[in-house]
PQR file with spaces between the fields and no chain letter, atoms N, CA, C, O and H, PARSE charges and radii, in Angstrom:
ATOM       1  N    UNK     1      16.734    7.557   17.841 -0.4000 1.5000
ATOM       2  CA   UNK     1      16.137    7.079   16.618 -0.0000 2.0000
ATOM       3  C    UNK     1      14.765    6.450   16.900  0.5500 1.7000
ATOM       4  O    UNK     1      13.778    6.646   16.191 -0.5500 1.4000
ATOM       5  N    UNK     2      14.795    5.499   18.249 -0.4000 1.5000
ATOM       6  CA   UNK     2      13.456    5.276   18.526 -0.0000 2.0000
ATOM       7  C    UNK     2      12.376    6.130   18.546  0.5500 1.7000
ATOM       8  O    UNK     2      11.288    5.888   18.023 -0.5500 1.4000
ATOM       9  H    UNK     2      15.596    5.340   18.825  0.4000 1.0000
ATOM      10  N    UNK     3      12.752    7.401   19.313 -0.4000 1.5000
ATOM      11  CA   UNK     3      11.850    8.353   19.520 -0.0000 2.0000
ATOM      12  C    UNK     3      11.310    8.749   18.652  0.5500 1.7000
ATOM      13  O    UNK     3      10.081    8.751   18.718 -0.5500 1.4000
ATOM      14  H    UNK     3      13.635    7.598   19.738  0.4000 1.0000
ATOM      15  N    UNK     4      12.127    9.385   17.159 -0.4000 1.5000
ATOM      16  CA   UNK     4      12.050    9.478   16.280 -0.0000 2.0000
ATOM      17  C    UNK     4      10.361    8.889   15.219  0.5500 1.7000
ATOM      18  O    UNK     4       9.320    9.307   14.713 -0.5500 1.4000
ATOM      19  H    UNK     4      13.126    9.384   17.106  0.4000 1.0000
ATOM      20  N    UNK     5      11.370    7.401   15.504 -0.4000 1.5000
ATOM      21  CA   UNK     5      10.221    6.423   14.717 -0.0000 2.0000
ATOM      22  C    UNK     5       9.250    6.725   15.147  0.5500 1.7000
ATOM      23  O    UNK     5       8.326    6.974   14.373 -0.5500 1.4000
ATOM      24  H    UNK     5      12.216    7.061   15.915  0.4000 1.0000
ATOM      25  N    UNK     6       9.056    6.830   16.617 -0.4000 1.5000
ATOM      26  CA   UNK     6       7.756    6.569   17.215 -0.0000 2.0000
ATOM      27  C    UNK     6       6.862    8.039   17.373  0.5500 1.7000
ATOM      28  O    UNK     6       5.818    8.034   18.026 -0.5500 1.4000
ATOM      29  H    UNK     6       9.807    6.627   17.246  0.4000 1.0000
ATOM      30  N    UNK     7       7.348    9.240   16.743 -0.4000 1.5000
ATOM      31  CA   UNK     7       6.626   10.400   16.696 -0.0000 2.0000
ATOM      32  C    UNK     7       6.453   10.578   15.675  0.5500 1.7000
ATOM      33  O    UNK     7       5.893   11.672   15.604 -0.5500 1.4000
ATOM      34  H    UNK     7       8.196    9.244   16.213  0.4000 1.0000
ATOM      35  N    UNK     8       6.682    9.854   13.999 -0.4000 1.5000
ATOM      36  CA   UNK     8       6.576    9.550   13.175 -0.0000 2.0000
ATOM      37  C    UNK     8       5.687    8.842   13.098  0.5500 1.7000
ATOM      38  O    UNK     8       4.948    9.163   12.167 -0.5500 1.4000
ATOM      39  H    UNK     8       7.137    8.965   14.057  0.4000 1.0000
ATOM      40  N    UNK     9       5.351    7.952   13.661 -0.4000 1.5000
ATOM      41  CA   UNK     9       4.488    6.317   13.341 -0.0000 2.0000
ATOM      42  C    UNK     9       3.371    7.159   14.344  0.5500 1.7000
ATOM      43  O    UNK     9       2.393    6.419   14.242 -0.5500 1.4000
ATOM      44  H    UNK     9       5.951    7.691   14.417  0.4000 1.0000
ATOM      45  N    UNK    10       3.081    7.942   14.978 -0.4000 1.5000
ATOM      46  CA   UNK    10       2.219    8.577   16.060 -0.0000 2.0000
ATOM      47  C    UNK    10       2.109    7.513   17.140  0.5500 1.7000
ATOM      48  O    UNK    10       1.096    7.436   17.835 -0.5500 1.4000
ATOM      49  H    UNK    10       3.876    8.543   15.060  0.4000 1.0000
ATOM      50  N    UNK    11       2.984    6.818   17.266 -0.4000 1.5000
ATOM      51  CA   UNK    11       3.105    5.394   18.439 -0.0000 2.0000
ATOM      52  C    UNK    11       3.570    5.980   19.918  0.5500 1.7000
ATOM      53  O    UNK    11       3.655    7.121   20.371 -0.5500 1.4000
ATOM      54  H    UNK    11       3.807    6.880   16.702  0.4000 1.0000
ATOM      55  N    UNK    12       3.809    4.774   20.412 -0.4000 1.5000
ATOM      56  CA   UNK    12       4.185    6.030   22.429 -0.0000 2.0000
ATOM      57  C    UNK    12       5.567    4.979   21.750  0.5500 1.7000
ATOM      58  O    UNK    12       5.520    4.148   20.843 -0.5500 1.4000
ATOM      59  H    UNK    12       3.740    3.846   20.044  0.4000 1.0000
ATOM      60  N    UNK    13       6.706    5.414   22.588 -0.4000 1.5000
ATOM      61  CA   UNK    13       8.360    5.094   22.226 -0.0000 2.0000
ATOM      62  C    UNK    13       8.522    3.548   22.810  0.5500 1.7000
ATOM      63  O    UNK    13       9.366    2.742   22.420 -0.5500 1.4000
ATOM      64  H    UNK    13       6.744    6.089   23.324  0.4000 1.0000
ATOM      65  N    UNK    14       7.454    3.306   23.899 -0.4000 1.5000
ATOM      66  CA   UNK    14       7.175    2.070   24.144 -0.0000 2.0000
ATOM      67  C    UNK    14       6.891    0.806   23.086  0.5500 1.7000
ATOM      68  O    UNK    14       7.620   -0.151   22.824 -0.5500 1.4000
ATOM      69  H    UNK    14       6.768    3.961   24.215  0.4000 1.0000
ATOM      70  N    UNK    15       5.397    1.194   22.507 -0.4000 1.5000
ATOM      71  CA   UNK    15       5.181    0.503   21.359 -0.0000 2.0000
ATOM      72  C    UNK    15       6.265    0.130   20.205  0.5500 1.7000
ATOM      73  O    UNK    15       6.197   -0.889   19.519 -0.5500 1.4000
ATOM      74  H    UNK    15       4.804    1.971   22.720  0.4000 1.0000
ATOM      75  N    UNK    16       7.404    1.249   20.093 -0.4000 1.5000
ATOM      76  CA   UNK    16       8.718    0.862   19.177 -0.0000 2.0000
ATOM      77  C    UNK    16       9.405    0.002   19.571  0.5500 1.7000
ATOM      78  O    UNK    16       9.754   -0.929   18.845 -0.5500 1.4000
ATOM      79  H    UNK    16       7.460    2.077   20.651  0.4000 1.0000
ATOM      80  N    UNK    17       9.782    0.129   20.914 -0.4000 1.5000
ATOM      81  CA   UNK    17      10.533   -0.675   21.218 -0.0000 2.0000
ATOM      82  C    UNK    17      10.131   -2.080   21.580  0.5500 1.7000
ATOM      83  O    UNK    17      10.930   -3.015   21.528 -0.5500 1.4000
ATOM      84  H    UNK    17       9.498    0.885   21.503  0.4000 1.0000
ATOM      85  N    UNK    18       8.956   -2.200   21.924 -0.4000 1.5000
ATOM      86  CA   UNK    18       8.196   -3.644   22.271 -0.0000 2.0000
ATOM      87  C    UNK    18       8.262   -4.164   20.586  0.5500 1.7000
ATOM      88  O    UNK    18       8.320   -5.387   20.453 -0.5500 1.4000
ATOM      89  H    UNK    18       8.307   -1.440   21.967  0.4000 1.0000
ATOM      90  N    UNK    19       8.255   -3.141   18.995 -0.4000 1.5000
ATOM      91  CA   UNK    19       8.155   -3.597   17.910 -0.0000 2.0000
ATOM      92  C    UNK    19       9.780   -4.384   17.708  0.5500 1.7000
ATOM      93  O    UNK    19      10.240   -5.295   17.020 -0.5500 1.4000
ATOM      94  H    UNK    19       8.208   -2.148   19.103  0.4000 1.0000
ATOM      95  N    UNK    20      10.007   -3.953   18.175 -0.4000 1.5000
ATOM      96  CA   UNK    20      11.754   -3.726   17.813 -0.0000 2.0000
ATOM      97  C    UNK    20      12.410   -5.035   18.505  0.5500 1.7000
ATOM      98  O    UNK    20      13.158   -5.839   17.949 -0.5500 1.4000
ATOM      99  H    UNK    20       9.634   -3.213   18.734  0.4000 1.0000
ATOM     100  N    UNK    21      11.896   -5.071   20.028 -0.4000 1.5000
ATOM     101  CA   UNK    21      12.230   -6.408   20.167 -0.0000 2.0000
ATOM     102  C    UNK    21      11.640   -8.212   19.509  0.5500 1.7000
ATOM     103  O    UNK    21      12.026   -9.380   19.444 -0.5500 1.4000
ATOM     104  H    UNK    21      11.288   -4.418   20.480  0.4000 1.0000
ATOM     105  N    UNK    22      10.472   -7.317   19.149 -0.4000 1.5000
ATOM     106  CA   UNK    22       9.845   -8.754   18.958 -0.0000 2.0000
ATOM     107  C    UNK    22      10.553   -9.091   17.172  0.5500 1.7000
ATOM     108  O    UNK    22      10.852  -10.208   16.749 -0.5500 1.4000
ATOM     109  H    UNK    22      10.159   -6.369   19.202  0.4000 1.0000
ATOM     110  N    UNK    23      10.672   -7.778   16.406 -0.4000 1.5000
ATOM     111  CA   UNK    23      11.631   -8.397   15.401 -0.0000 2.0000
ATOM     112  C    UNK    23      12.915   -9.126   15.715  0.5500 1.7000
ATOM     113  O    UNK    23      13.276  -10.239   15.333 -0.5500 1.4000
ATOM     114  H    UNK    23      10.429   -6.871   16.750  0.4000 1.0000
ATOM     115  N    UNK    24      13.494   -8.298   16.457 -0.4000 1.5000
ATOM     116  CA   UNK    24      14.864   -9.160   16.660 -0.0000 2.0000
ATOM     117  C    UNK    24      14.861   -9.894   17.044  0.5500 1.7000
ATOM     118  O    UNK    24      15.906  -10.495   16.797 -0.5500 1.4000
ATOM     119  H    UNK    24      13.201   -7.394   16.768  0.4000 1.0000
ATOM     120  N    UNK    25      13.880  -10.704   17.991 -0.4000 1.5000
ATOM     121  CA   UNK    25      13.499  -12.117   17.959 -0.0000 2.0000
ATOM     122  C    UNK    25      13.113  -13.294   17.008  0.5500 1.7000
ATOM     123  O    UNK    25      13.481  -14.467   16.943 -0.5500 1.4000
ATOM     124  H    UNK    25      13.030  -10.215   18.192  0.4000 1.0000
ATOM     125  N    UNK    26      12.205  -12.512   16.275 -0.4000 1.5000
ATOM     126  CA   UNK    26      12.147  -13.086   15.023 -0.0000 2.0000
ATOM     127  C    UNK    26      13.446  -13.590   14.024  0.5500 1.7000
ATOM     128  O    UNK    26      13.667  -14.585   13.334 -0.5500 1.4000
ATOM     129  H    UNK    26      11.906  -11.559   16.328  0.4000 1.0000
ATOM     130  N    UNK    27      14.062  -12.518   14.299 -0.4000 1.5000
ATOM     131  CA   UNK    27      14.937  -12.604   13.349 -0.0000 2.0000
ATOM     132  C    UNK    27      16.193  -13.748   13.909  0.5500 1.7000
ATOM     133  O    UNK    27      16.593  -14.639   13.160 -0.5500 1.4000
ATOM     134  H    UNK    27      13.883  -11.709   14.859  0.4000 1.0000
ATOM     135  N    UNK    28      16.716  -13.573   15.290 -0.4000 1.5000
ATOM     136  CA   UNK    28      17.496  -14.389   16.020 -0.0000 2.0000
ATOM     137  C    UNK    28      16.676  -16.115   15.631  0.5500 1.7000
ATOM     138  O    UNK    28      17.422  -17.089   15.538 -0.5500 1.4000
ATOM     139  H    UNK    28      16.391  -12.849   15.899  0.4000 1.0000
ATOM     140  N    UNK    29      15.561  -16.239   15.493 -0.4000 1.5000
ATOM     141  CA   UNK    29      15.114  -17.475   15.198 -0.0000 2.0000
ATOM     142  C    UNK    29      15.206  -17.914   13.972  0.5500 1.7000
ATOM     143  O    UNK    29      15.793  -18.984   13.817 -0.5500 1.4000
ATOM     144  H    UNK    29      14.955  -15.447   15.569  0.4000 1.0000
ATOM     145  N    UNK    30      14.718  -17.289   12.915 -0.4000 1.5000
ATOM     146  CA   UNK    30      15.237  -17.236   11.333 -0.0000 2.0000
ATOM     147  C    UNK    30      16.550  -17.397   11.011  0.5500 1.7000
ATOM     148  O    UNK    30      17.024  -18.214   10.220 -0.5500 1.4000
ATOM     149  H    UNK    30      14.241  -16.419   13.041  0.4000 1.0000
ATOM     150  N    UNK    31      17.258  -16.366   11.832 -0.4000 1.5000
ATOM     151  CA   UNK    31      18.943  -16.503   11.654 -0.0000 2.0000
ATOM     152  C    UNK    31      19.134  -17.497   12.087  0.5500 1.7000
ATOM     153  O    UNK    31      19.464  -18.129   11.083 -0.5500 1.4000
ATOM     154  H    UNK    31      16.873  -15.703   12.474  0.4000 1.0000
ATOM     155  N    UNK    32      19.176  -18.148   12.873 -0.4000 1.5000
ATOM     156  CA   UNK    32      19.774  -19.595   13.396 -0.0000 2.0000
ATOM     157  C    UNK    32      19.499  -20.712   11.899  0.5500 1.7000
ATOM     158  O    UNK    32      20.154  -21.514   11.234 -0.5500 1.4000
ATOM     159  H    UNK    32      18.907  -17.634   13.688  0.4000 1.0000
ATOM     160  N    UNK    33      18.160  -20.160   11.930 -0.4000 1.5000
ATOM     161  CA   UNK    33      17.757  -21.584   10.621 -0.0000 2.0000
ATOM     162  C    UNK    33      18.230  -21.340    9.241  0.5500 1.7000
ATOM     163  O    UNK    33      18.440  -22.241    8.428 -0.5500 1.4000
ATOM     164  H    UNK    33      17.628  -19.509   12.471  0.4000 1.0000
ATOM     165  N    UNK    34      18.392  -20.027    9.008 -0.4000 1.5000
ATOM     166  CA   UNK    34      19.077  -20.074    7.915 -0.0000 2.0000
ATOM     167  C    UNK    34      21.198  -20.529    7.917  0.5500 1.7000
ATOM     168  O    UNK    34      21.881  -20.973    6.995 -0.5500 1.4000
ATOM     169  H    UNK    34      18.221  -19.295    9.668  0.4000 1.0000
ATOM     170  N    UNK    35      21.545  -20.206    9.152 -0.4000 1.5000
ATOM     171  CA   UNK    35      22.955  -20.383    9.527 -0.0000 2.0000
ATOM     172  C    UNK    35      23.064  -21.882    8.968  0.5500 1.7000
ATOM     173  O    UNK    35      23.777  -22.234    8.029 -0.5500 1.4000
ATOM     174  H    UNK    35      20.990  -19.845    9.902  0.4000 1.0000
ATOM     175  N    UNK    36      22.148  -22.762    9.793 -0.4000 1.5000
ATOM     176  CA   UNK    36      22.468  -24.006   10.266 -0.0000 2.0000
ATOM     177  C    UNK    36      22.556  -24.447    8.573  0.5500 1.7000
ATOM     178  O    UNK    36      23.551  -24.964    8.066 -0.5500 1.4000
ATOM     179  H    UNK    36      21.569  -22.476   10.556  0.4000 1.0000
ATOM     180  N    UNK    37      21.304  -24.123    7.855 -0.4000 1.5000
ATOM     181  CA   UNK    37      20.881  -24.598    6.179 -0.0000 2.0000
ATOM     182  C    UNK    37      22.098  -24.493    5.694  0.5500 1.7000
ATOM     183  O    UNK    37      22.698  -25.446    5.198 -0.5500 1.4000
ATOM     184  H    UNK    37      20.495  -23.703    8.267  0.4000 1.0000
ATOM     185  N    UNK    38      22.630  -23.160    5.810 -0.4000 1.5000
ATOM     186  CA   UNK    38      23.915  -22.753    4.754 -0.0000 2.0000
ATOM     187  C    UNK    38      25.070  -23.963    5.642  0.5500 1.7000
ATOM     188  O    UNK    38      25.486  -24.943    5.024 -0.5500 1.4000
ATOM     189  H    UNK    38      22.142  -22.386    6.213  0.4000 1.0000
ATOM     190  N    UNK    39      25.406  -23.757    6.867 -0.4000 1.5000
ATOM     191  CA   UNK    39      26.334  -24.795    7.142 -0.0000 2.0000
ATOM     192  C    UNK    39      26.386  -25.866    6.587  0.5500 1.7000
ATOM     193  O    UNK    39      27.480  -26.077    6.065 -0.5500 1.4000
ATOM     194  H    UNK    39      25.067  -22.961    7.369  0.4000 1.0000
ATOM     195  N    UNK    40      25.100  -27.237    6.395 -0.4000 1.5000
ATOM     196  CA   UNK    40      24.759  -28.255    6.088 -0.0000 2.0000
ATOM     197  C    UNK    40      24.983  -27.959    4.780  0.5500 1.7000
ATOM     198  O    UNK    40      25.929  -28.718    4.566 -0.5500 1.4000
ATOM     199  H    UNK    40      24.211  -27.065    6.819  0.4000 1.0000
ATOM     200  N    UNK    41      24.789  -27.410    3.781 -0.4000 1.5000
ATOM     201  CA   UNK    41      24.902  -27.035    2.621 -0.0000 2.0000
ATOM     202  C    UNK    41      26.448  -27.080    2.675  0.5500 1.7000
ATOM     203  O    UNK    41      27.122  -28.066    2.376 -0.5500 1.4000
ATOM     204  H    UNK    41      24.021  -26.793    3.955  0.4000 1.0000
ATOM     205  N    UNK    42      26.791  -26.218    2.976 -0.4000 1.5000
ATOM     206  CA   UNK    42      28.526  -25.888    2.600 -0.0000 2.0000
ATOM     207  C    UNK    42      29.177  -27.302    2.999  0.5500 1.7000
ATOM     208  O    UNK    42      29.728  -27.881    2.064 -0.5500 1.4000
ATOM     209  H    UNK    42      26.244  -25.417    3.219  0.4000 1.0000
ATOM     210  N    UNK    43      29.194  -27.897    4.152 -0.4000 1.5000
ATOM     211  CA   UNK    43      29.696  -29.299    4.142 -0.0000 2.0000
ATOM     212  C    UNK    43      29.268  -30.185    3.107  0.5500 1.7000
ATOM     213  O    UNK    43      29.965  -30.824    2.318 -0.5500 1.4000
ATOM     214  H    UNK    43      28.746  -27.427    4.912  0.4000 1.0000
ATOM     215  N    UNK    44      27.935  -30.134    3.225 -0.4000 1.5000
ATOM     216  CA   UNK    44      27.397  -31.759    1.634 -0.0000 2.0000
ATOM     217  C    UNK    44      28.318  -30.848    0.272  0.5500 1.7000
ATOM     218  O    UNK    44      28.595  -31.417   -0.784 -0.5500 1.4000
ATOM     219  H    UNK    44      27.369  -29.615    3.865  0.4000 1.0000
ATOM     220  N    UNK    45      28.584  -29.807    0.471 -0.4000 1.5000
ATOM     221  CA   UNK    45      29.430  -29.601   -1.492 -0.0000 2.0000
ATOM     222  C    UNK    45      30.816  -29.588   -1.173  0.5500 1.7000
ATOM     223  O    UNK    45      31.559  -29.620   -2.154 -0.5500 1.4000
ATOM     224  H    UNK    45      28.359  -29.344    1.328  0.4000 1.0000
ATOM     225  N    UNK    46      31.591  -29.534    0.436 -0.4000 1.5000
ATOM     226  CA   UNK    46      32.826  -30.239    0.235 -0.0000 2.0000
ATOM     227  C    UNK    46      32.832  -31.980   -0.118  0.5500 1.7000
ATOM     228  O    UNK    46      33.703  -32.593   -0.734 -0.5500 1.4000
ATOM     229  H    UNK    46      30.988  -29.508    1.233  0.4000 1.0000
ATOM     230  N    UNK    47      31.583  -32.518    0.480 -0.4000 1.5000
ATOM     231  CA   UNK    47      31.904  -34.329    0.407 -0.0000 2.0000
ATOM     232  C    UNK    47      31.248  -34.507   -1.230  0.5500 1.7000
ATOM     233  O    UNK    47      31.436  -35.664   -1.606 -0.5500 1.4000
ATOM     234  H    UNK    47      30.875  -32.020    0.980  0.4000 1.0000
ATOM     235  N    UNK    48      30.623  -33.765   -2.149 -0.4000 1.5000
ATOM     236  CA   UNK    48      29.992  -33.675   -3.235 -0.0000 2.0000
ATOM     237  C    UNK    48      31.558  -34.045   -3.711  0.5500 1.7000
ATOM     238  O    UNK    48      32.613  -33.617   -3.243 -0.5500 1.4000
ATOM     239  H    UNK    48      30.470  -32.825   -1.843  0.4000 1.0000
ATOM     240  N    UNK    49      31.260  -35.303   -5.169 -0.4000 1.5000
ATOM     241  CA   UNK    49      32.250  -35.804   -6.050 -0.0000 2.0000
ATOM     242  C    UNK    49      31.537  -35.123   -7.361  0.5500 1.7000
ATOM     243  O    UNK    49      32.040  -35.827   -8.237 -0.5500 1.4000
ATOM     244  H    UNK    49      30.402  -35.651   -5.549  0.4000 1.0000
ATOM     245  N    UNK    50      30.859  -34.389   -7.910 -0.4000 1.5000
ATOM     246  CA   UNK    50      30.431  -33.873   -8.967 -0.0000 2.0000
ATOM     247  C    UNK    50      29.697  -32.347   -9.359  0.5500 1.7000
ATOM     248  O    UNK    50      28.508  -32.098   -9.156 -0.5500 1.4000
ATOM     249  H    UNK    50      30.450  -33.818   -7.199  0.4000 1.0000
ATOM     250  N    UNK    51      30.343  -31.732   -9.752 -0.4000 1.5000
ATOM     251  CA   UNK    51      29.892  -30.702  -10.388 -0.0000 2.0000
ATOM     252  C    UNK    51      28.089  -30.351  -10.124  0.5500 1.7000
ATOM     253  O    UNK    51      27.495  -29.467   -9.506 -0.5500 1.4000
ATOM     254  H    UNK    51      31.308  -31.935   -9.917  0.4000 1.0000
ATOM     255  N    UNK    52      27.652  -31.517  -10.925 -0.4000 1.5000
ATOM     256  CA   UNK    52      26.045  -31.722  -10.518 -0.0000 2.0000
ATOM     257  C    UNK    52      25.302  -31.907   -9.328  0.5500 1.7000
ATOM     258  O    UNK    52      24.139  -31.552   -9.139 -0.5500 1.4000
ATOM     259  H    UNK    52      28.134  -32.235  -11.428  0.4000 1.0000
ATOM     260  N    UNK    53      26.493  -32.827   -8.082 -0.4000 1.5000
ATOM     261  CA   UNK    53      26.051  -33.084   -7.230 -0.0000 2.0000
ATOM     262  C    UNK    53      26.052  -31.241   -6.475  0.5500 1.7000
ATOM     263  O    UNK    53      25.194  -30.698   -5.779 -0.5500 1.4000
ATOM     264  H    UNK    53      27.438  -33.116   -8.235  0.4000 1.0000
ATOM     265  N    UNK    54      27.243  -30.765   -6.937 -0.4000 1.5000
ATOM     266  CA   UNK    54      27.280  -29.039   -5.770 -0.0000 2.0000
ATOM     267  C    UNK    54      25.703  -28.284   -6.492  0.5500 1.7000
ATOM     268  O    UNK    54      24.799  -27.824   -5.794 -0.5500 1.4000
ATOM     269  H    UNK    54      27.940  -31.207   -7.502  0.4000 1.0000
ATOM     270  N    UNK    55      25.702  -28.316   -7.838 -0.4000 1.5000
ATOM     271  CA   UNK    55      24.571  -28.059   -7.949 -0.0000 2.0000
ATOM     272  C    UNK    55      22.809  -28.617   -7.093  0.5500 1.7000
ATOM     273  O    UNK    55      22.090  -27.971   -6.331 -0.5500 1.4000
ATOM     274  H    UNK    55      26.436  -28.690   -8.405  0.4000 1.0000
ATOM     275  N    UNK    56      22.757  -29.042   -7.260 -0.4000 1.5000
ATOM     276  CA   UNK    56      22.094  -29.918   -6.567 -0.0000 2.0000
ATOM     277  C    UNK    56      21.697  -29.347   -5.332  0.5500 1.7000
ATOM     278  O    UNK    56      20.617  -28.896   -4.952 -0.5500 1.4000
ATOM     279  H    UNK    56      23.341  -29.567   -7.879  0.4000 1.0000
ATOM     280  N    UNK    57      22.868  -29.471   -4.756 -0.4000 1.5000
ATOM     281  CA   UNK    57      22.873  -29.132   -3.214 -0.0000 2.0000
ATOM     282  C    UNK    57      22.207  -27.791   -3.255  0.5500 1.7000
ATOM     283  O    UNK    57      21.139  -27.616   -2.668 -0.5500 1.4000
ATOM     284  H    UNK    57      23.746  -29.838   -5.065  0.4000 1.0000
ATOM     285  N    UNK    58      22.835  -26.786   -3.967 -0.4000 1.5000
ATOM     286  CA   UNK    58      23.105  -24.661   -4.314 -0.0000 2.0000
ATOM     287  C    UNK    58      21.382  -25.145   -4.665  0.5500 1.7000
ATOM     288  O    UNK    58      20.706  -24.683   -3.745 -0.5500 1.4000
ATOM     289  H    UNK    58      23.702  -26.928   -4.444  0.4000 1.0000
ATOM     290  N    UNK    59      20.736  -25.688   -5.383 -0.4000 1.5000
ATOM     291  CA   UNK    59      19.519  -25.516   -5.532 -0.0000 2.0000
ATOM     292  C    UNK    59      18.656  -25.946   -4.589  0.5500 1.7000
ATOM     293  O    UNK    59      17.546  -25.413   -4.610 -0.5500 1.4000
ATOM     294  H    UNK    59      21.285  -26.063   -6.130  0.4000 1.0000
ATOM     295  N    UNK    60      18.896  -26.897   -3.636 -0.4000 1.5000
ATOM     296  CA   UNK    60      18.145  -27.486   -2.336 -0.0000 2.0000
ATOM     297  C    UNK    60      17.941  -26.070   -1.379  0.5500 1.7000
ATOM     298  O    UNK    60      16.853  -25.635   -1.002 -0.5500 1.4000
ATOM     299  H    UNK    60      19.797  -27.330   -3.619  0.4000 1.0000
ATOM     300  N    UNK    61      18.909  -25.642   -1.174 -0.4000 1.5000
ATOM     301  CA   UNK    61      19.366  -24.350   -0.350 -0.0000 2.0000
ATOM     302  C    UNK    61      18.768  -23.110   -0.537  0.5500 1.7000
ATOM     303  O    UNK    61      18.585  -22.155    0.218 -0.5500 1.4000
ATOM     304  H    UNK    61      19.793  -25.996   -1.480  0.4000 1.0000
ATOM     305  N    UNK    62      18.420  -23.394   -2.070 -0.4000 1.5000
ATOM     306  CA   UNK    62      17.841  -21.650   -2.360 -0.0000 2.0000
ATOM     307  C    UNK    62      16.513  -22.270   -1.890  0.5500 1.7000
ATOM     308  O    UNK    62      15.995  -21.863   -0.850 -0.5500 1.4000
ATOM     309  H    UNK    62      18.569  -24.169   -2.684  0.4000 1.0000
ATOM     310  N    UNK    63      15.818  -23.468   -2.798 -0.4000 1.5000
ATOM     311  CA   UNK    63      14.582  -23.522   -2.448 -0.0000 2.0000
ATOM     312  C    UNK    63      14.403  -23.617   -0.665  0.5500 1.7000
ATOM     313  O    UNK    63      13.605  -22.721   -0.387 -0.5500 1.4000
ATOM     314  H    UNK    63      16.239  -23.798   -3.643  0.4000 1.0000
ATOM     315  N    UNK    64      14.717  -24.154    0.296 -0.4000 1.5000
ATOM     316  CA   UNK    64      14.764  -24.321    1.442 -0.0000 2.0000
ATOM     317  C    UNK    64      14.827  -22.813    2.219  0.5500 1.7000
ATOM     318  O    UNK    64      14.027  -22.630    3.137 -0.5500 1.4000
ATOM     319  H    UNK    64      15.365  -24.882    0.070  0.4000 1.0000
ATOM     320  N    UNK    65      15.498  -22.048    1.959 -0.4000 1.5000
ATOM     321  CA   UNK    65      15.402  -20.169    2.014 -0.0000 2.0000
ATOM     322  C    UNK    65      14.029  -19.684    1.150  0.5500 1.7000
ATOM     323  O    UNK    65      13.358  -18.762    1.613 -0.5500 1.4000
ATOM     324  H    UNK    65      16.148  -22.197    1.213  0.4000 1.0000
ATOM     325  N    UNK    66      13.726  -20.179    0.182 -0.4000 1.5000
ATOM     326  CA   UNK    66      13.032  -19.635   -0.859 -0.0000 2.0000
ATOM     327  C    UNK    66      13.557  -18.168   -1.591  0.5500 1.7000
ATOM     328  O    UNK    66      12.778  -17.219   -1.678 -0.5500 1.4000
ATOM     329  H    UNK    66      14.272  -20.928   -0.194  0.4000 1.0000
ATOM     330  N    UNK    67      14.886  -18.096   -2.076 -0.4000 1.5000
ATOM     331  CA   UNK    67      15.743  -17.138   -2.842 -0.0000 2.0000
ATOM     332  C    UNK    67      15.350  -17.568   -4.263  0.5500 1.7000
ATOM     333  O    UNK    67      15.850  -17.008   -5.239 -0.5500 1.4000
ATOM     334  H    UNK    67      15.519  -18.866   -2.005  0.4000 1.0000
């Protein structure tokens, strides 16, 4: 599939894969920060005593992702 991409994109199979890792790096760093957000999130709306307060939280979370 690399090869693919990369005779497509007119790239050498190198350049894909040097692309390819540096996303999944990216992404392994993003993923962590979004994991950790949703964790912290999901605990504060079990200790949440109000309806408003889970809200609250569900809206901190999107803005903090920016969803």
């Amino acid at each position: 599939m690399l090869q693919a991409e990369a005779d497509a994109l007119g790239m050498t199979l190198q350049d894909v894969v040097d692309s390819v890792l540096t996303a999944r790096q990216a992404w392994l760093t993003v993923g962590g920060q979004i994991e950790a957000a949703r964790l912290k999130a999901k605990k504060d709306i079990r200790a949440a005593t109000t309806a408003a307060e889970m809200h609250q939280i569900t809206e901190s979370l999107r803005q903090e992702l920016s969803l």
